[in-house]
C-alpha positions in Angstrom: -15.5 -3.4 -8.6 -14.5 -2.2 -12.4 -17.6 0.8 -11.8 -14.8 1.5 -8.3 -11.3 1.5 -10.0 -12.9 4.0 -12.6 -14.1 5.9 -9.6 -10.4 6.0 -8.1 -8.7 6.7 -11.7 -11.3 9.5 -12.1 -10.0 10.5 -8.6 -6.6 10.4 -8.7 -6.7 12.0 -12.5 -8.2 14.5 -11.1 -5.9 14.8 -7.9 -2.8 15.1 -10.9 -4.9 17.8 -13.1 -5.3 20.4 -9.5 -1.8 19.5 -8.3 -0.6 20.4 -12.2 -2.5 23.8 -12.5 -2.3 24.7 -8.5 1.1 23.8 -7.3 2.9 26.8 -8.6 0.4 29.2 -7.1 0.5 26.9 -3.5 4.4 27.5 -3.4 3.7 31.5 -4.2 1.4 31.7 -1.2 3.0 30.0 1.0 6.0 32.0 0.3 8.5 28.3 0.1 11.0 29.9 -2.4 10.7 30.4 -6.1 8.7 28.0 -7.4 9.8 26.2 -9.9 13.3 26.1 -7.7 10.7 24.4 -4.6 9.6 22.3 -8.1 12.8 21.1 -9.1 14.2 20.5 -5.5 11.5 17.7 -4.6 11.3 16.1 -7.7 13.8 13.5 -6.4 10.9 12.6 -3.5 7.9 12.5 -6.2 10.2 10.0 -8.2 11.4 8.1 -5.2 7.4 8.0 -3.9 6.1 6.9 -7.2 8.7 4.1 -7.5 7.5 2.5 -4.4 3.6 2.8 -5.2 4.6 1.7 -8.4 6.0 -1.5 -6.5 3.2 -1.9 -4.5 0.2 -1.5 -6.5 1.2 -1.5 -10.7 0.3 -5.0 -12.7 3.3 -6.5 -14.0 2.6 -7.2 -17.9 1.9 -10.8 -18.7 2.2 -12.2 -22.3 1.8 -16.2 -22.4 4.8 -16.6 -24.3 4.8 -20.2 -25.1 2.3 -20.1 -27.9 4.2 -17.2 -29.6 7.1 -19.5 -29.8 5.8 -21.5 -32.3 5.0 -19.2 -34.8 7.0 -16.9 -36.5 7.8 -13.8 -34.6 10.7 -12.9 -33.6 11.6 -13.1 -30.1 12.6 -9.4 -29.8 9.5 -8.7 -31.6 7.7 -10.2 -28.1 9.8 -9.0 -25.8 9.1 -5.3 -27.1 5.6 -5.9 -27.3 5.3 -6.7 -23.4 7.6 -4.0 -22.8 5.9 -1.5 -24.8 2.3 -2.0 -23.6 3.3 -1.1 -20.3 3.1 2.2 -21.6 -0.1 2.6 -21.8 -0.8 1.8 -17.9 -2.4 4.3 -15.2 0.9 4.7 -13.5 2.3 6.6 -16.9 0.0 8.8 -18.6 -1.3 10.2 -15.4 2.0 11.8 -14.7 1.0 14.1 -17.9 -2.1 15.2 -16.2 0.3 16.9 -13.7 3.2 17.9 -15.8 1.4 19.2 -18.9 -0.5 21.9 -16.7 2.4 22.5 -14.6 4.5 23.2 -17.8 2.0 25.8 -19.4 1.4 27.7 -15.8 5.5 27.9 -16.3 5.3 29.4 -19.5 2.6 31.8 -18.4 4.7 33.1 -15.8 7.7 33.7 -18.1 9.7 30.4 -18.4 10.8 30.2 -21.8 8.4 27.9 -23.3 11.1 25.0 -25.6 13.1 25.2 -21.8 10.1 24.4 -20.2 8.9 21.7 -22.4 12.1 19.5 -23.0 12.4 20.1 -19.1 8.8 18.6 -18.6 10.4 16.0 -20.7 13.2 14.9 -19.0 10.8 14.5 -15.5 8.6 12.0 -17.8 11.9 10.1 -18.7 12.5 9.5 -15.6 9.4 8.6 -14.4 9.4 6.0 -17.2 12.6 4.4 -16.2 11.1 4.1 -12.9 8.3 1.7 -14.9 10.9 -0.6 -16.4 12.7 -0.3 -12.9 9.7 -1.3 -11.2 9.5 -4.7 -13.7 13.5 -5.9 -12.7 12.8 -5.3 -9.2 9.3 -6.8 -8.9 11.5 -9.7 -9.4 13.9 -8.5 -6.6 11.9 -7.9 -3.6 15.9 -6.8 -1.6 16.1 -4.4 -3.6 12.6 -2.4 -3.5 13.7 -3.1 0.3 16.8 -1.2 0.1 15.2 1.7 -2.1 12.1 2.4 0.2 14.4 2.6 3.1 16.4 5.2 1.5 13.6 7.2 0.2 12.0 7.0 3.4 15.3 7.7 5.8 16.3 10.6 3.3 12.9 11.7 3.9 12.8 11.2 7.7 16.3 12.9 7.9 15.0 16.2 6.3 11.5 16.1 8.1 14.0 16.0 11.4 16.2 18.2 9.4 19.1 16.4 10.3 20.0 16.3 7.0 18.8 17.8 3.2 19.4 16.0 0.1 17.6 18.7 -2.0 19.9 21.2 -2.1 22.6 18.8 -4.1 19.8 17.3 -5.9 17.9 20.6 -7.2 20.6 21.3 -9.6 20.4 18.3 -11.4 17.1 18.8 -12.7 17.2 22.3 -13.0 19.9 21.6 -15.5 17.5 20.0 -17.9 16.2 23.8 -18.1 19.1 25.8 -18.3 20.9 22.9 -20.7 18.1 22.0 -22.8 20.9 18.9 -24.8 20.9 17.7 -21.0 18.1 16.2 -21.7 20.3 13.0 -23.2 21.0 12.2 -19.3 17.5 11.1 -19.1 17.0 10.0 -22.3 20.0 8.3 -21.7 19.0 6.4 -18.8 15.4 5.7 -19.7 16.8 4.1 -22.8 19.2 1.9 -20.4 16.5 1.0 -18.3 14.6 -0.7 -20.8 17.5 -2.2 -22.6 18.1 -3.8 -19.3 14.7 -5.0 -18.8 14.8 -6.0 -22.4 17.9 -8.4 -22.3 16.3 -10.0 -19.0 13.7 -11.2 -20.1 14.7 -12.5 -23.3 17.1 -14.1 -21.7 14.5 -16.1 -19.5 12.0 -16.3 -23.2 12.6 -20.2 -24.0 10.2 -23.2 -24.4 10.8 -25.2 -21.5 10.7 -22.2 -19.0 8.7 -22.8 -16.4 8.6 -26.6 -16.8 11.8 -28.1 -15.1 11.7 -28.2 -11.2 12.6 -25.3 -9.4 15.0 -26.2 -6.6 13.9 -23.0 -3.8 15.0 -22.6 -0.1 12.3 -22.2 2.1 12.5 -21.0 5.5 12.2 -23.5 8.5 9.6 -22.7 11.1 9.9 -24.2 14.6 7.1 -26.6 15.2 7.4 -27.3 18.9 6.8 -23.1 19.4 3.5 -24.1 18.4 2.2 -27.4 18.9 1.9 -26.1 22.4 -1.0 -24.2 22.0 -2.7 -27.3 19.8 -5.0 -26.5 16.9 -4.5 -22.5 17.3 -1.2 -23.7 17.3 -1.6 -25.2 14.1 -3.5 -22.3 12.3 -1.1 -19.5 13.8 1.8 -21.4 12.3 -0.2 -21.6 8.8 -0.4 -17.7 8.7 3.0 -17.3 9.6 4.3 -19.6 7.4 2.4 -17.8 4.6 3.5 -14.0 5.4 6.9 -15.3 5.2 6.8 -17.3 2.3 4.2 -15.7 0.5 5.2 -12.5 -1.5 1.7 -10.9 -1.9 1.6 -11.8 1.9 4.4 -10.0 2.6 3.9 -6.5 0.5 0.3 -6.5 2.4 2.2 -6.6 5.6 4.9 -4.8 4.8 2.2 -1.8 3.1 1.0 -2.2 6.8 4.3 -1.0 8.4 4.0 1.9 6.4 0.8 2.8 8.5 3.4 3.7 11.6 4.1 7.0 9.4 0.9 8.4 8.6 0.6 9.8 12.2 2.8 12.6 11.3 0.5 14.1 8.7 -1.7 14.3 12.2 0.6 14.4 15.3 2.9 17.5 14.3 1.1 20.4 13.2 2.4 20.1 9.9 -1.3 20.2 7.9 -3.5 23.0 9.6 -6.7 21.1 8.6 -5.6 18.1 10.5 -4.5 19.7 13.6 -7.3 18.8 16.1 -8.0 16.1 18.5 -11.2 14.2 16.3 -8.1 13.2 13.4 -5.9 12.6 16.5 -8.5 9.7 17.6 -8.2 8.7 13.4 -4.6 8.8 13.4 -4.0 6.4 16.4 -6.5 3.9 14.7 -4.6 4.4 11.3 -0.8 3.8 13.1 -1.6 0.7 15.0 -3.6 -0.6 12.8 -1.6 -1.5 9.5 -1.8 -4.8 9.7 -5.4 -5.0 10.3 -6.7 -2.5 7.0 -3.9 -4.0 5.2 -3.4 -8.0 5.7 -6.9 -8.7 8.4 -9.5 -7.4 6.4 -8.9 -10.2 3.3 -9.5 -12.9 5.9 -10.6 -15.6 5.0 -9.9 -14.6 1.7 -5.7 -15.4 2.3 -7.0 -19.0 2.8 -9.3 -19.1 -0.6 -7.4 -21.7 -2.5 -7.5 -24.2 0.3 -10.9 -23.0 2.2 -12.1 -25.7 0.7 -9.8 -28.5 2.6 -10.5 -26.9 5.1 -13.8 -27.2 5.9 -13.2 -30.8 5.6 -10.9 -30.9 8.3 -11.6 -31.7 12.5 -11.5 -28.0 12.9 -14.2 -25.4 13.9 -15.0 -22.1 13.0 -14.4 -21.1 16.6 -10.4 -22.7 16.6 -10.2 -20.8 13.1 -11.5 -17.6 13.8 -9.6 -17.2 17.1 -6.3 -17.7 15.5 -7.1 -14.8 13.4 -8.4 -12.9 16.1 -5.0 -13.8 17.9 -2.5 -12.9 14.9 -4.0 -9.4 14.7 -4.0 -8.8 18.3 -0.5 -9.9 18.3 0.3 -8.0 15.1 -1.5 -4.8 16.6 0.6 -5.1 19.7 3.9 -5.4 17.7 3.1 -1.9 15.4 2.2 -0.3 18.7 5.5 -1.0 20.4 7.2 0.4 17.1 4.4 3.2 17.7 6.0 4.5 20.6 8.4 7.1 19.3 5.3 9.3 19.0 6.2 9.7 22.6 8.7 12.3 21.7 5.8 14.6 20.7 4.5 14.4 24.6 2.2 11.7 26.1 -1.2 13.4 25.1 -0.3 12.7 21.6 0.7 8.8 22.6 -2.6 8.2 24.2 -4.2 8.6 20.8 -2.2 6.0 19.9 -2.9 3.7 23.0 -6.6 4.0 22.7 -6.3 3.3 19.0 -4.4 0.3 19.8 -6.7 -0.6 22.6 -9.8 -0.2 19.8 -7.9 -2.0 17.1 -6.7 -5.1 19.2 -10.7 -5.7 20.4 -13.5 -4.1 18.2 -11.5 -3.6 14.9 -10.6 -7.3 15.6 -13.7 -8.4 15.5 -15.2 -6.0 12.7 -12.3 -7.4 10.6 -13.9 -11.0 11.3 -17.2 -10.0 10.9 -16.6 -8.6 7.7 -14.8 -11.9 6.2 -18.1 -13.6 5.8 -19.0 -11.3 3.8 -15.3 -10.7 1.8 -15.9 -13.4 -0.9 -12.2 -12.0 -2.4 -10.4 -14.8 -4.4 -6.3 -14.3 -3.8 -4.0 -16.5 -6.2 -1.2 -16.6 -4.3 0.8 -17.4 -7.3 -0.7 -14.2 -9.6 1.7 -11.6 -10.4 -1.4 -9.5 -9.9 -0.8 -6.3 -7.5 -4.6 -6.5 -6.6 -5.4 -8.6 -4.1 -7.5 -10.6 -6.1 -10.3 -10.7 -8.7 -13.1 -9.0 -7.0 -15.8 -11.2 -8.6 -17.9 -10.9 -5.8 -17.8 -7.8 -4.2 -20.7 -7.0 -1.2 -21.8 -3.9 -0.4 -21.9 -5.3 3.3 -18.5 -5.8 3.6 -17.8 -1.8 2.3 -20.2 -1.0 5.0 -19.0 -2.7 7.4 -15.8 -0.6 7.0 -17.6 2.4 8.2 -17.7 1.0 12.2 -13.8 0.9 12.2 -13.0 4.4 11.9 -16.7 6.5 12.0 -17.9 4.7 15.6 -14.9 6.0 17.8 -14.0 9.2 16.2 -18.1 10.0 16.2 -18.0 8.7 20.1 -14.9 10.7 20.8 -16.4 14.0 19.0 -19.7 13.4 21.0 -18.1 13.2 24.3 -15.6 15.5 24.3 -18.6 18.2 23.2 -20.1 17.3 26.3 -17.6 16.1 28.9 -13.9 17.2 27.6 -10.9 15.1 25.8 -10.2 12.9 29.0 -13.6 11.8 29.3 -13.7 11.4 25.0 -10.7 9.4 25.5 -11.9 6.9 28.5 -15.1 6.7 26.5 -13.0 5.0 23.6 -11.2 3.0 26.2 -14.5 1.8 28.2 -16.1 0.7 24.5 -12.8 -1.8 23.8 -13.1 -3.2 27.7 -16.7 -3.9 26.3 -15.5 -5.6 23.4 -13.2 -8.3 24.9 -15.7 -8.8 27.5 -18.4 -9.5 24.9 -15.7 -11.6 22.9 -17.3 -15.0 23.5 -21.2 -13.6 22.4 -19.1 -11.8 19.4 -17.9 -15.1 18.1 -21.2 -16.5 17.9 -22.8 -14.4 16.4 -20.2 -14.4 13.6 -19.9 -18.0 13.5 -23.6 -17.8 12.3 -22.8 -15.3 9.9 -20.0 -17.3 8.5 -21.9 -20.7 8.6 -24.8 -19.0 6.5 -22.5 -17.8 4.1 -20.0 -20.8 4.0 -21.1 -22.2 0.4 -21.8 -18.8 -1.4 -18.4 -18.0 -0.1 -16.9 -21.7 -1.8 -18.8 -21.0 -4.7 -16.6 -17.4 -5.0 -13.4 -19.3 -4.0 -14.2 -22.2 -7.0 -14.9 -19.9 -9.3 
């Protein structure tokens, strides 16, 4: 898995470097507006953007404090230390990758070079208060609410154009060119931004932290709703109980909500290499089915600190597996009702998101389940960890299993449609989901063999 990030750093670094050297040039051709105006007026976006990613994937830094206390270093001394290291993380220097590129194209196309670089700068500032921003609010889950709804709805507004921030924004930064001393407005606020985070937690740096009894309010769940429906019942309510109590639960599902969105990279026109009807099939998959890439495929994994109790219990693999089988059907259904704006772009573009619903709720499902034997993922629910768990014991079946959910329709729709047309492509995708939920009870079987084969290397991942 550590051979995989490296991969993905390697990636993204390199994603930064081409963005950093090309994005001036991309602007000129596609005739936007002067660049480094078109630069400076979605800056605010790329800030926004990386706060939120920043929320959603960064590790928080953890020091065990308690040790430190006995000896004798002062307490800002550790305090600065955890701040400080943060620093060093992926989500900081890889800005440079972009803006250090970026900032000598500038030059070489006249921008006066000290302008250019305290301008580059300023940026950086900013996206370093945005790291001690992202450490209060980890905290704070309302508030990384009420700021990716902003960022989001500003961005939805303009998309829409309904209404543009940028133009009242684009000043701003273009001032820290123009002005080079107003640089001290980001200085200024970085500065503040780790004061703040500073006085926080030193505030909260004492012996006894974390050893008195936390009095917490938890949120009541109505039993009777499901004791109707017995031991599914019982299970459904577990998994509900944990999205809404649970914070990692929640991010995954609320990263999932996020999936409604991606359609309009697909849907609108807006990227000439994704306008055709093969990423219209991946698209529809993509929109309805957040919940399942993003919460359903760590099943059983959600359950790894207790799998244990619970294959002790009067409960079969058949009762458990159908409750998760039922909460991403029902999950699926939900995002596909909020799905249904798409409508506004006609209803050929909506059936790509019906058949991927229809896919999702029936195959998916079960690839999800299928792949869970093999998903030997330990999440500690209590870990400030952004990852999803150490992945001690990754399988290379579980990452192939992943090809099924997306390469099997769209290579069935692209096969049909060479043949027969769309409509046919599109019943095709519809027929092979019927199939599915008719096959549901052979389906089950089969992976309850799987996971009774693989139930004690999986408690031996969970234990360790």
């Amino acid at each position: 898995m550590r051979i995989l990030i490296v991969f993905a750093i390697l990636y993204f670094a390199l994603i930064f470097l081409s963005l950093g050297v090309g994005a001036y040039f991309i602007i000129e051709k596609l005739e936007l507006g002067e660049p480094f105006t078109v630069i400076n007026r979605y800056i605010l976006y790329y800030l926004g953007f990386d706060l939120i990613f920043r929320y959603m994937l960064q590790p928080m830094p953890v020091t065990d404090v308690q040790p430190l206390l006995y000896q004798p270093i002062p307490k800002n001394g550790v305090v600065h230390f955890s701040l400080l290291k943060t620093l060093y993380s992926f989500f900081n220097w890889s800005h440079l990758l972009l803006l250090i590129p970026l900032s000598i194209v500038l030059m070489t196309k006249g921008e006066q070079s000290l302008n250019t670089l305290i301008w580059a700068g300023g940026v950086y500032l900013l996206l370093l208060t945005n790291n001690y921003l992202n450490i209060i609010i980890n905290q704070k889950t309302a508030i990384f609410i009420v700021a990716a709804i902003l960022v989001g709805g500003t961005a939805g507004l303009q998309y829409f154009e309904l209404f543009d921030l940028t133009p009242f924004t684009q000043p701003l930064f273009s001032a820290m060119y123009a002005q080079p001393l107003s640089i001290a407005v980001p200085l200024l606020i970085a500065l503040g931004s780790y004061l703040y985070a500073f006085s926080h937690f030193k505030a909260q740096m004492h012996l006894d932290t974390g050893l008195a009894k936390k009095t917490e309010k938890t949120i009541a769940i109505d039993q009777k709703y499901f004791e109707r429906f017995g031991k599914l019942g019982l299970l459904l309510k577990n998994d509900v109980a944990l999205i809404i109590r649970n914070k990692r639960a929640r991010m995954a599902v609320f990263a999932g909500f996020f999936f409604i969105f991606y359609g309009l990279l697909f849907f609108t026109g807006a990227i000439e290499a994704y306008d055709g009807v093969y990423w219209r099939v991946f698209a529809g998959i993509f929109v309805t089915g957040g919940f399942l890439f993003s919460f359903g495929q760590y099943v059983p994994s959600w359950d790894s600190s207790y799998y244990s109790l619970l294959m002790t219990q009067n409960l079969t693999y058949v009762e458990y597996l159908k409750s998760k089988y039922t909460l991403i059907q029902v999950f699926t259904a939900f995002t596909t009702l909020l799905s249904s704006w798409y409508i506004v772009f006609g209803w050929d573009i909506f059936t790509y998101v019906l058949i991927g619903a229809l896919y999702n709720m029936s195959v998916n499902a079960a690839i999800v389940l299928w792949g869970g034997a093999y998903v030997r993922t330990k999440i500690d629910l209590t870990s400030s960890k952004k990852a999803f768990g150490d992945k001690n014991a990754f399988n290379y079946k579980s990452l192939l299993l992943t090809l099924p959910k997306i390469a099997l329709p769209v290579g069935l729709f692209a096969l049909v449609d060479y043949f027969l047309g769309a409509t046919a492509a599109k019943l095709s995708i519809v027929a092979i989901s019927l199939i599915g939920l008719s096959l549901k009870p052979w389906i089950f079987r089969r992976v309850i063999a799987i996971y009774k084969k693989e139930k004690y290397q999986t408690l031996k991942a969970y234990r360790s």
